[in-house]
N, C-alpha and C positions, 0 to 999 in steps of 0.2 A: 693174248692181249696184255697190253703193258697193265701194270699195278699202280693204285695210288701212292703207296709206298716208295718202288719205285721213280715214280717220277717227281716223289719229292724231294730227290736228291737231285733233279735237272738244276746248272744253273738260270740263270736270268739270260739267256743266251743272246749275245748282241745281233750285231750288223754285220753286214756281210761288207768284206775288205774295202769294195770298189764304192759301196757310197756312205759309209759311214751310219749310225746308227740314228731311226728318226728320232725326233726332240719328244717329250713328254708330253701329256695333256697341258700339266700348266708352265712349263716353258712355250707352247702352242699360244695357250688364251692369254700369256703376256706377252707374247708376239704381236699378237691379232690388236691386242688393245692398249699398244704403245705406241706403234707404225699406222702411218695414213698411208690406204691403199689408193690406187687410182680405179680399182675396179671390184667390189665386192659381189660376188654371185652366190645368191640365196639356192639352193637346193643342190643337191648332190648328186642328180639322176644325170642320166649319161648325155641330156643337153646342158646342164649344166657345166658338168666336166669336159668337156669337146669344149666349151667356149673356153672356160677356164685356161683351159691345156691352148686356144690358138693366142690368147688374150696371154696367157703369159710368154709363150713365142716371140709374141710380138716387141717384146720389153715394156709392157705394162704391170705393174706392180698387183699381185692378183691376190684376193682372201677367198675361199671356197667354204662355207658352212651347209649342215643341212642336220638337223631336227633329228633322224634316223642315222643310217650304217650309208654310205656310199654303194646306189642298188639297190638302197633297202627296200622301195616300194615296185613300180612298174616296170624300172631298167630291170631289173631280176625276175620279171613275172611272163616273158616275152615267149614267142613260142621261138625263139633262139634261133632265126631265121637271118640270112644275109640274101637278101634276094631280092628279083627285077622288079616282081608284083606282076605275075601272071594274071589277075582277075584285071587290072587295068588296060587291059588290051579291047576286053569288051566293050568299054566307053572310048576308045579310041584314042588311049595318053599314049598313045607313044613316044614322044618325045621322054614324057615322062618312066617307060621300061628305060628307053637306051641310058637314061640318066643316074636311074639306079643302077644299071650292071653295071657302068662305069667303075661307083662309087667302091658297089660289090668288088669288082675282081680288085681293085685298087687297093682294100682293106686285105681278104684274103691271099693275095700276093704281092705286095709290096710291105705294106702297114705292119699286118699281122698276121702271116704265114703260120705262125707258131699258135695261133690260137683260131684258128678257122678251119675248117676243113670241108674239102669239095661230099656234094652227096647227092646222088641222081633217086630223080622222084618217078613213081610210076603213079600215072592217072587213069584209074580205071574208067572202062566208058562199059556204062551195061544196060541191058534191053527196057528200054523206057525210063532211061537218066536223062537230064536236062539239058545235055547237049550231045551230039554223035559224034562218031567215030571221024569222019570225015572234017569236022569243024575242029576241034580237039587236034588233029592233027596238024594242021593247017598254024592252028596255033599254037601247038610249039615249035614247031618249026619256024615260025615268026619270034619267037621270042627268044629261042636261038641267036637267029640273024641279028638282031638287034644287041647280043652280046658278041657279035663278031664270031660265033661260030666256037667262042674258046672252051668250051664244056662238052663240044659234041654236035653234032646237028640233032635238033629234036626230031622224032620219027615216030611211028605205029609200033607197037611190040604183039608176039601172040600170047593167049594168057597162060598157055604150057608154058615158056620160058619164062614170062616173069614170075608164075606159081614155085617156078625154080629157086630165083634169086630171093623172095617172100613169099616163106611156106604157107603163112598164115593167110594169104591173101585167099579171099571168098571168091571163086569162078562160075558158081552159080548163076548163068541168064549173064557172064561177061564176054561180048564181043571181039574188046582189045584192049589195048593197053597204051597211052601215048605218052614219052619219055622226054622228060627235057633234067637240067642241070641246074642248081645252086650251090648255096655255101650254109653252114651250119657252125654254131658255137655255142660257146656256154657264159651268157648275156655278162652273168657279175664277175667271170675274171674280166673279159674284156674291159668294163668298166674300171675292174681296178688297177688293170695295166695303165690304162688313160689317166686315171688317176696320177699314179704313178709317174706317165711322162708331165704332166703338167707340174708335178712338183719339183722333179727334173730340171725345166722350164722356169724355176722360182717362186710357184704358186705356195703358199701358206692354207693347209686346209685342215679344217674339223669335221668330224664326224661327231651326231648325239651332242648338237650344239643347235636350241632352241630358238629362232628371234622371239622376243617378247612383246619389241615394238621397234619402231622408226626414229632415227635419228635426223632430225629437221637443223638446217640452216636460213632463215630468211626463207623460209616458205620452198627450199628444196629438199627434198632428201638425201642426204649424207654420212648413213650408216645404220648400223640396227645395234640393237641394246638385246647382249645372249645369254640364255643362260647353259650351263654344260649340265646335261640330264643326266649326267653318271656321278658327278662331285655337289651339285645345285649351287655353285659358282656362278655368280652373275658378272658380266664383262661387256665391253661395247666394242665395236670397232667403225672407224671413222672411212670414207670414201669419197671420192670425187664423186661417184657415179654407182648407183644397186642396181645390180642384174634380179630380175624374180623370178628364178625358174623352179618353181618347186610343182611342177606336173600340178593334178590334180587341184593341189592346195592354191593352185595359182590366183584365185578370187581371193582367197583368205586373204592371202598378204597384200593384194590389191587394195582391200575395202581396211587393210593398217593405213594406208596413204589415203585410202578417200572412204569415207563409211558409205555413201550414195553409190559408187562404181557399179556400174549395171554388171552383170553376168559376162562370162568374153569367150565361155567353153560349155561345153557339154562333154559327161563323162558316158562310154562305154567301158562295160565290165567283160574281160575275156577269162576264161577258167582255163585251168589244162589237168590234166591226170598224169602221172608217173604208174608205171608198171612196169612189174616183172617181166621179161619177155621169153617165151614158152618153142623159140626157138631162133635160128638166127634171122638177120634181117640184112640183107644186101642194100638195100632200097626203102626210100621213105614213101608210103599213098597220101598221093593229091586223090579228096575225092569230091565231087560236086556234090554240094545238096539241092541246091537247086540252081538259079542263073549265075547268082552273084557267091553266094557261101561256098566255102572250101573246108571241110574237115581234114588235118592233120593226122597222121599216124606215122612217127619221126623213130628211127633208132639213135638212141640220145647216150651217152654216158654209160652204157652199156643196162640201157634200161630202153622202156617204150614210151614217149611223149605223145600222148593226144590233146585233140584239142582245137580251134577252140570255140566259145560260148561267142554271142555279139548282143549285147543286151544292154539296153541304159541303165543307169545307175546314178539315183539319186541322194544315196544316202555319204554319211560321212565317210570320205576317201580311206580314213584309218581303219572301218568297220569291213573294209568290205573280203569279203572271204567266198567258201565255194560250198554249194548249197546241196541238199541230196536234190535238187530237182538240174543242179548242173553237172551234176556225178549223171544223172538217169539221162539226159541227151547228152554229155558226150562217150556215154557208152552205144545208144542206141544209133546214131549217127556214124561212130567207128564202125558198126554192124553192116552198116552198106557195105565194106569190101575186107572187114577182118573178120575171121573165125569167131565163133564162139570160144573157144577153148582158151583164146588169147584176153577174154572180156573179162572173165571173172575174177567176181568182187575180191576176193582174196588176193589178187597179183597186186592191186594198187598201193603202192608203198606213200603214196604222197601227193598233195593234190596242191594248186595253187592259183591263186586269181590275181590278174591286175585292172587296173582302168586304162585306157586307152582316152585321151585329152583330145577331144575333136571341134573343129569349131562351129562359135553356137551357133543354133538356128534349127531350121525343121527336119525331116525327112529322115529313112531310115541310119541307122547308122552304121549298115553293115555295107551301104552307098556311098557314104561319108569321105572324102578326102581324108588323108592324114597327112593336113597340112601344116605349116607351123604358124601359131597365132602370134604375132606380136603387138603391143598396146605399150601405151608412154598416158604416165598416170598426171594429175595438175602440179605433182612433186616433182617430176623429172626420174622418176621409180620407169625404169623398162620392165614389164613381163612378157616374156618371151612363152609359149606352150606346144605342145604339140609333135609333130615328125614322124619317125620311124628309125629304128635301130640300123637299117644300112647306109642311112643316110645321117649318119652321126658327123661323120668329121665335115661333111658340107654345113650342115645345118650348124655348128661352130661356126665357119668361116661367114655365114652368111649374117649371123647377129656380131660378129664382131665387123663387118663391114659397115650392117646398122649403126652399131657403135659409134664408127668412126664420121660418120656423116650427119650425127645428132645437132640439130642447128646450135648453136654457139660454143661447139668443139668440148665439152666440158670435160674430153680425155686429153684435151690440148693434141701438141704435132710430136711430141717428143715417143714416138715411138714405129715399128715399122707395121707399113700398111698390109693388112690381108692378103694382097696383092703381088706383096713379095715375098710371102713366106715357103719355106719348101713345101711342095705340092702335094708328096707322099713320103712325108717324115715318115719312120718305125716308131713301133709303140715299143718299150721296152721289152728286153729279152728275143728278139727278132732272130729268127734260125728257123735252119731247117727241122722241124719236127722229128723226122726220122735220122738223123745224123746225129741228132741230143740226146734219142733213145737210145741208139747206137752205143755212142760213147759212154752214156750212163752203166752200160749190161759189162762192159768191157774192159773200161777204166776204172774197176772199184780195187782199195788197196789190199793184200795180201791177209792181212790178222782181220778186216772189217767183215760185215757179214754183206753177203752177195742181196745186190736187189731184185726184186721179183721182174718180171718181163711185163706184167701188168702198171707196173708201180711207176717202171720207166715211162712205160707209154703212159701213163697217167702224166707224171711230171714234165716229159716233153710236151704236149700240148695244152696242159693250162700254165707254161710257167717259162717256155720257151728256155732258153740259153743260162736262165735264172736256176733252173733245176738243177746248176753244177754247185751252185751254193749251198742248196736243202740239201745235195747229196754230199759236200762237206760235211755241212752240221750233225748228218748221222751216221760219216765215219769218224768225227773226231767225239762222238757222244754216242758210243752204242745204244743204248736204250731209246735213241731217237730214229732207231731204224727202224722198231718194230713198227707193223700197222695198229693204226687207232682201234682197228674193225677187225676183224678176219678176214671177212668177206666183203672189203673194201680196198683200193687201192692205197688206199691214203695212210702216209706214216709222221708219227706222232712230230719229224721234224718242220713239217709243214704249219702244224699248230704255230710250232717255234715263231717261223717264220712269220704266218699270220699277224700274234703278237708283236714281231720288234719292228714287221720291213711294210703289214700292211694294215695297219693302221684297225687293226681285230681287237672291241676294248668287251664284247660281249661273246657269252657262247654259239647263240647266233650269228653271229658275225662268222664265226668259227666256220661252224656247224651249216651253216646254208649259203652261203655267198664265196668261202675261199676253198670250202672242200667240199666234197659231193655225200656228206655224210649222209644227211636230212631227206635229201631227193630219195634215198636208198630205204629210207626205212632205218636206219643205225644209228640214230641218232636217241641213244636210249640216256636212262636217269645215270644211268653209271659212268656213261660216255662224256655227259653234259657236266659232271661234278668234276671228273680229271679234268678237261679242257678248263673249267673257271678256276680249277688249281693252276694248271699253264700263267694263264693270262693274270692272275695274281700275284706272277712271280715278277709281273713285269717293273720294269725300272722307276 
């Protein structure tokens, strides 16, 4: 492991050739608060940034703030799923499956190849589960078709061969096995590749930039008054037009526009576990709980994801966390189809909850749409809420259409309509994932030190075609080759990175959202002091 010592001879290591070095916090906040934007979007979660990113596309003049890190709340709490929604088949959305694989294979092959990857799920069906063998089959097979067949035809498995491909799997009283396909990621790069293109695109964005309050014209809304939660710099910036997308918070900032605004969401609370995993896993278990629930058990990052909880949740968005009574079912629920041996309380390196923003009203909430809310407040304040993670870049195009249709055009015509923008732009870094690792193992220079095969594969898919940059910075800076961890992929050039290319002003930031420290367990007192030495070097 690198030394503090060490790395206090790193310099202040810039940009990478191709885009120059980003601007500082307060060359940021006097951007923000010199320039009138035509579009300011309150929150940072990945409907925000998906709008951001089509809204600057489009050549509207865009400002991106949010309170947190970029992910910092529900976009990074996801069970990391790119998927149709198997359980909507039951109420009959079809329309609504074909619409997401769409979206699905469109992200994972086109969009973002480099940060997605295909993963076949096995659903066990066992003697007295809440649905049979024969229905289960039927529909994956249907849900298949509905993806055009491109992952496979879903089918029946016997439980010898799938015991094969997941050892862990429980065969106890299991009849079979029925197999269909998805996609899998890891929620906060994705978000901060998006990021990334939107600012591409000309978007100006902060992170750990509070609103405090609204900025009114003649009784419209026209910017919000910020404060920067790392310097307590207070700053405004002005707009044509505020997006409210801050998930959860999203009444908060409504009832800044109008203290009366009734309620517009209801929050569900979902958990998930990180574990060690006690041997390999070919395949991820769909497992029924009962008609509508589906427990998770993912091989994620080279670890185990279960998961997850569906529970309301009343209290403050920022409090909410994972409880031992959410630790105790989603262990006991994994137990339907995973070993004991796989449960225990000592593998869990890490555990995480988010809210799920669903709209209000009654009924359970594990029946619940996840639709997207939209509401227009007596200020001309849009709050946008809601969605799901595969259907990100629609749910962008779909409020920036909103946008555009706002009665008395307040974004004016001077810019191009949703309608024509490219359909399946690349997020930055786009490449083949195996051709980056490739090149990474191959192409290292002669006096540098060789990178691990882990480290490649790590690099090529959270960093896509990017990764030839990190892996400059640690042949031109030895000590930024070594790994942060031992027992981690992850090497100290990445921190680098983090700090100058993605916008990383906390350890956290670091440590949970650009590298997989924290999910791992490794994210110790020693670890956390180097990284805020890193990011203190910064510019």
């Amino acid at each position: 492991m690198t030394s503090p010592t060490t790395l206090q001879s790193v310099p202040a290591l810039g940009a990478h050739p191709a885009s120059g070095s980003l601007p500082s916090r307060a060359e940021t906040r006097e951007q923000l608060a010199r320039a009138s934007y035509d579009l300011l979007v309150i929150g940072g979660g990945i409907l925000g940034i998906s709008t951001a990113w089509h809204a600057a596309q489009s050549g509207l003049r865009v400002a991106l703030v949010d309170a947190g890190d970029f992910a910092g709340a529900t976009s990074s709490a996801s069970s990391k799923l790119l998927h149709g929604g198997l359980r909507y088949l039951q109420t009959g959305a079809v329309k609504l499956v074909a619409e997401n694989h769409f979206e699905r294979r469109a992200v994972s092959r086109q969009v973002a190849p480099h940060l997605a990857n295909p993963l076949t799920f096995y659903l066990p069906v066992y003697k007295g589960g809440p649905h049979g063998a024969a229905k289960l089959g039927a529909g994956v097979f249907a849900y298949s078709a509905l993806s055009a067949f491109g992952d496979g035809v879903g089918h029946l498995l016997s439980p010898s061969k799938a015991a094969q491909d997941v050892p862990e799997l429980r065969t106890d009283n299991l009849k079979a096995v029925a197999v269909y396909g998805d996609d899998q990621m890891n929620d906060a790069r994705m978000a901060l590749m998006t990021v990334r293109a939107a600012v591409e695109a000309g978007a100006v964005v902060l992170n750990h930039a509070e609103v405090t309050g609204l900025r009114t014209t003649r009784g419209r809304v026209t910017g919000a008054e910020l404060k920067d939660r790392l310097t307590g710099e207070e700053f405004g910036v002005n707009a044509r037009l505020v997006l409210n997308a801050t998930g959860p918070w999203v009444d908060h900032l409504r009832r800044m526009e109008d203290p009366h605004a009734a309620p517009s969401i209801r929050l569900s609370k979902g958990a998930h576990l990180v574990l060690k995993r006690t041997a390999p896993w070919k395949a991820a278990l769909a497992t029924p709980i009962d008609k509508y629930r589906i427990t998770f058990a993912l091989p994620w990052e080279d670890m185990l994801l279960l998961g997850t909880t569906d529970e309301v949740y009343e209290g403050d968005p920022a409090d909410v966390s994972v409880t031992e009574a959410d630790i105790s079912q989603i262990l006991d629920e994994a137990a339907f189809s995973v070993r004991d041996q796989q449960l225990q309380r000592d593998l869990i390196t890490y555990s995480f909850a988010g809210l799920r923003v669903l709209p209000g009203g009654p009924g359970d909430t594990s029946k619940a749409k996840r639709e997207t809310v939209v509401t227009e407040g007596p200020g001309g304040m849009l709050s946008v809420a809601g969605g799901k993670w595969t259907t990100f870049r629609h749910i962008g195009r779909t409020v920036l259409k909103k946008l555009e249709e706002l009665p008395g055009r307040p974004l004016g015509d001077d810019f191009e309509p949703v309608s024509e923008l490219p359909k399946r732009l690349p997020l930055p870094g786009v490449a083949n994932p195996r051709a980056v690792e490739h090149r990474l193992l191959v192409d290292h220079p002669a006096p540098g030190p060789r990178m691990g095969a882990d480290t490649a594969r790590h690099l090529a898919t959270h960093y896509g075609s990017l990764a030839f940059d990190i892996a400059r910075l640690a042949n031109e800076h030895p000590e930024l080759a070594e790994r942060v961890h031992p027992d981690a992929p992850e090497i100290w050039a990445q921190v680098v990175w983090a700090r100058d290319q993605e916008w990383a002003e906390t350890a956290d930031d670091v440590l949970r959202r650009r590298t997989t420290l924290t999910i791992r367990g490794l994210a110790t007192d020693e670890i956390r002091a180097q990284v805020r030495e890193v990011l203190d070097k910064k510019r």
